[in-house]
C-alpha positions in Angstrom: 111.0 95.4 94.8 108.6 97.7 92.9 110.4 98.7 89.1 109.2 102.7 88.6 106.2 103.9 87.7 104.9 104.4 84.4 102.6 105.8 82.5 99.4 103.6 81.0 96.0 104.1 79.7 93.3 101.8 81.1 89.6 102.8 79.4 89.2 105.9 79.2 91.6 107.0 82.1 95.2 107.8 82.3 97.0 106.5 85.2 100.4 106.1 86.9 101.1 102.0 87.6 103.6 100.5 89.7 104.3 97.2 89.3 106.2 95.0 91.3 107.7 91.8 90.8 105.8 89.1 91.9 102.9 88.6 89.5 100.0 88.1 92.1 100.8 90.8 94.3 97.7 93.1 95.8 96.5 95.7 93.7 95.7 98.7 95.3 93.5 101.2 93.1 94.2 104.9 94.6 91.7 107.7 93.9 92.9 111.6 94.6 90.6 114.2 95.7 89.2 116.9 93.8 91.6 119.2 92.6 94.2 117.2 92.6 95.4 114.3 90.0 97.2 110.9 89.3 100.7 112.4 90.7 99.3 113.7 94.0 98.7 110.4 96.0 101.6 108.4 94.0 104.5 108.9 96.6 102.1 106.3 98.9 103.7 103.8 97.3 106.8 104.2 98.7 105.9 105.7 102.3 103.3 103.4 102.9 105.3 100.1 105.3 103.6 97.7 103.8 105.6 94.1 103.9 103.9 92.3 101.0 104.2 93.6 97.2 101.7 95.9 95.7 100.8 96.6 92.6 99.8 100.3 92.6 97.2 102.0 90.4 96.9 106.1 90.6 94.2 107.1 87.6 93.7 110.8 86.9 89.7 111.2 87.0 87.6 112.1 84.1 87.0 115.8 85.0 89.7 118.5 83.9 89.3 121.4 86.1 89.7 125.1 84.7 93.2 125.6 86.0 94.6 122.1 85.4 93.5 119.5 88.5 91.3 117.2 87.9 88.0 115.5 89.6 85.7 112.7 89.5 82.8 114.5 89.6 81.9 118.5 89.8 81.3 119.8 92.8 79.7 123.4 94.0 82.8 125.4 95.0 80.8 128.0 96.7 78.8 126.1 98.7 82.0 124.4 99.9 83.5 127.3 100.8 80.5 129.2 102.1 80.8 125.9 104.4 84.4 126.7 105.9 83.5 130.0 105.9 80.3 129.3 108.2 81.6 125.7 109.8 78.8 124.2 108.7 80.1 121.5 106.5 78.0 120.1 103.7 75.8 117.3 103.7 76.2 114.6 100.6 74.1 112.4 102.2 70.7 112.6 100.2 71.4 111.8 96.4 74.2 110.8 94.3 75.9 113.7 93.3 75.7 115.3 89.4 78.7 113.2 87.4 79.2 110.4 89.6 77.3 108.1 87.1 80.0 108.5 84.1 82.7 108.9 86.8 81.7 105.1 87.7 81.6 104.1 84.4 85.1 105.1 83.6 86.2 103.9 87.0 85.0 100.6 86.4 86.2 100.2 82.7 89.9 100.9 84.1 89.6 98.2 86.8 88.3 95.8 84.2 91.6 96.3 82.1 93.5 95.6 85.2 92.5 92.2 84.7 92.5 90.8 88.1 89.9 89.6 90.1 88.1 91.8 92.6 89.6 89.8 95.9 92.7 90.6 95.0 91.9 94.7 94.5 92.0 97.3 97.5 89.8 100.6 96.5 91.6 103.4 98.4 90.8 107.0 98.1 91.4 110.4 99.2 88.5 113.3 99.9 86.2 113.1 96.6 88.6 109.7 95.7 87.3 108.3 99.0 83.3 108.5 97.8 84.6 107.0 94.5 86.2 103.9 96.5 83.0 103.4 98.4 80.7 103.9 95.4 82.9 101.4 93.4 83.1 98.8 96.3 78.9 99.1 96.6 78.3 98.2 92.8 81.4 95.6 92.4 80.3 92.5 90.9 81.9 91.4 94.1 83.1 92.1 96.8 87.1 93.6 96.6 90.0 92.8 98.8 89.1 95.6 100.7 88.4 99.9 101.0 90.4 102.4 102.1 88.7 105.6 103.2 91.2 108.4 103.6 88.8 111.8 105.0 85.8 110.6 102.9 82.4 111.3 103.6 78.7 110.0 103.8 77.3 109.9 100.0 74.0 109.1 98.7 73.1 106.8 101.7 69.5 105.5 100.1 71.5 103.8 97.8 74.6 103.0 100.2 71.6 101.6 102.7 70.8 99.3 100.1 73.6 98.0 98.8 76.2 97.8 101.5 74.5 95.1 102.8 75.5 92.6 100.2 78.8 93.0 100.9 78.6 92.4 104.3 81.8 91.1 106.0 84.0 94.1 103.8 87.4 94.9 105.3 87.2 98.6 105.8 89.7 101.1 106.7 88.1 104.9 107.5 90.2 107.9 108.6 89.0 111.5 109.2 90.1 115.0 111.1 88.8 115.9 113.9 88.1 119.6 112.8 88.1 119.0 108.9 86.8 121.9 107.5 85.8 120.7 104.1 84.1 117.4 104.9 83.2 117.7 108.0 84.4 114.9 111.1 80.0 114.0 111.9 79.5 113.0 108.3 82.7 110.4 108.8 81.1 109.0 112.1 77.4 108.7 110.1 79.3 107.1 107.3 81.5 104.6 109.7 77.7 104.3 111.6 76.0 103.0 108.2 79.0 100.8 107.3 79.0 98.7 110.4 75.1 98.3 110.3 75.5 96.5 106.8 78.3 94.7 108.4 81.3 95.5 106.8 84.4 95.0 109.3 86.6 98.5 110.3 86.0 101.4 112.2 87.1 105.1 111.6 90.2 106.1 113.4 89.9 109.7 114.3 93.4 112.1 114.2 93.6 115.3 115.2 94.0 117.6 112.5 91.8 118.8 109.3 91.5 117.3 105.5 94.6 115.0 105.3 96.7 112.3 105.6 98.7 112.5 108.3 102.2 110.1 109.3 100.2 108.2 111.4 97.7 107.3 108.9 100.2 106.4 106.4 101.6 103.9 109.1 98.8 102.1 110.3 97.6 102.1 106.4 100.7 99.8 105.6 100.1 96.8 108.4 96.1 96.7 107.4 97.3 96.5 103.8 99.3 93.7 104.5 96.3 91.8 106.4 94.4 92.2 102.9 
């Protein structure tokens, strides 16, 4: 039985923790999209049916946005719009995005206060939190319990080419919209594409619907949790 959540500071992030009894439970490390912040993914932890303990992690990222969300790393809010406006989402595929660098520093110092080792951690993420899981998994000293891609996309894949490789074998789970209009539903199948060429084990399970989580998502996301 998880006790409530409270409040911590881990490096230089704040984050909402959940911790539950058993001391060697799974910890999952959730990541929100941009905009958003620690309190937007944290009711998971109770509608996600998983049957084993977790211990849940929900850090607020480093950027503080001008009307109070917050974000990893900035983005260009007018080309992402000019996107839904035109359907023509955009393409993160060629470099690593301004920020991302000193978002993965901070990332990584909050995992290290966790204090538990990397097979025992699940990166999950949502939107911009869903390229941070996949960064973090790709430059883990090794490989995690497993990543949770909730309507991510395909970032930087030079360095995703070369570095997915070496943690070939990576339980993966991927989920994406059909007709997302912000990251678009191609860039999920290029991602899924690259993923299973390094060998990581998953596949993207396609809903129909736009930039969310839906209930049938939430579901599935509790029995491959409980495989971890």
């Amino acid at each position: 039985m998880n006790i409530q959540p409270r409040l911590v500071r881990r490096g230089n992030l704040d984050a909402i923790e959940i911790l539950p009894e058993e001391k060697n439970a799974l910890t999952v490390v959730c990541l929100h999209g941009y905009g958003a912040d620690m309190r937007d993914l944290a009711p998971l932890a109770a509608d996600i049916p998983a049957v084993r303990p977790i211990r849940w992690v929900f850090p607020d990222g480093p950027e503080t946005l001008e009307w109070g969300g917050k974000a990893w790393f900035p983005i260009d809010v007018a080309a992402f719009e000019e996107a839904q406006r035109t359907g023509k989402p955009r393409d993160l595929s060629l470099r690593e995005p301004p920020g991302l660098a000193e978002a993965r520093a901070d990332l990584a110092g909050l995992i290290a206060e966790l204090d538990v080792a990397w097979d025992r951690i699940v990166l999950m993420g949502f939107s911009q939190g869903a390229m941070m899981a996949v960064d973090a998994a790709l430059r883990a000293p090794s490989a995690p319990a497993g990543v949770a891609i909730l309507s991510g996309t395909l970032v930087d894949r030079p360095s995703l080419a070369a570095l997915a490789p070496k943690k070939k074998g990576l339980p993966f789970f991927q989920s994406h919209g059909s007709v997302d209009p912000i990251l678009g539903f191609a860039q999920a199948l290029e991602l899924e594409k690259e993923l299973k060429a390094a060998g990581w084990s998953g596949s993207l399970r396609r809903f129909e619907g736009g930039h969310a989580i839906p209930p049938e998502v939430v579901a599935e996301l509790g029995a491959w949790l409980d495989a971890r």
